[in-house]
N, C-alpha and C positions, 0 to 999 in steps of 0.2 A: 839111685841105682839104675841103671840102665841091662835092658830087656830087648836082645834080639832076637824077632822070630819069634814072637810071646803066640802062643793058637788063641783067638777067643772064642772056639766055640763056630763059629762064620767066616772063619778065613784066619791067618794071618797077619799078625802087625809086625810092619818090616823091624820098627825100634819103638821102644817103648821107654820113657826117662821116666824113673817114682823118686818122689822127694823125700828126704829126710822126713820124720814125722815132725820134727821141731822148726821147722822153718817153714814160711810162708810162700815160696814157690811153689807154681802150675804143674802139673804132670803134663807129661807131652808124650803124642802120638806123630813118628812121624810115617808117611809113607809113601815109598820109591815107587817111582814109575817110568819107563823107556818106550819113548818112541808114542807119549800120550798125550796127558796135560797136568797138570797141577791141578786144577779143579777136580779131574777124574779119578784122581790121587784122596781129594779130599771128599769128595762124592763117595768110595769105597769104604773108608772111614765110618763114613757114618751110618752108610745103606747096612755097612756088615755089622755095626752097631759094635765097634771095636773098643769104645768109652763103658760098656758094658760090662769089660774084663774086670774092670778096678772097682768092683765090685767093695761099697764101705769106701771108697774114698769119695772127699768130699771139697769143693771147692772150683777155682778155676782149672781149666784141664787147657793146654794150647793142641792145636789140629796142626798138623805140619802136611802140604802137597808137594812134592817134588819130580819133577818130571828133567827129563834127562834128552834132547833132539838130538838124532844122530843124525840126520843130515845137516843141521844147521849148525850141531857144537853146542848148543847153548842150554842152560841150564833155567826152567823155570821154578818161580815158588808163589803158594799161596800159604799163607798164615790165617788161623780162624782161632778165636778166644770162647770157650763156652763155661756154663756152668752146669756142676752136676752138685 
């Protein structure tokens, strides 16, 4: 199921993916940023303690940063894998 604009409590998650209960894929957090970095992207995440919402779920969870240069055009990403 996909989750955008889930509140947790500390801000915002731009999108949020929940998995089937029967399957063994990650949840995934990801979160937009313009005119930043992808680290800062993923730095928010975690400062705002956004892996907090899913609250009883249990497993790998994936981090997604995504940053967006408008002077340059170009699109960064960082990818982080954790456990909860």
């Amino acid at each position: 199921m996909k989750v955008e604009e889930l509140p947790t409590g500390h801000g915002i998650a731009d999108v949020v993916f929940l998995p089937k209960r029967d399957t063994s894929l990650p949840a995934m957090i990801v979160e937009l940023k313009w005119n930043e970095t992808a680290d800062s992207a993923i730095q928010q995440i975690k400062e705002k303690r956004y892996p907090a919402i899913l609250e009883g779920y249990v497993g790998e969870m994936v981090l997604v940063g995504i940053n967006y240069d408008e002077k340059s055009k170009k699109h960064s990403c960082k990818i982080e894998m954790i456990e909860i």
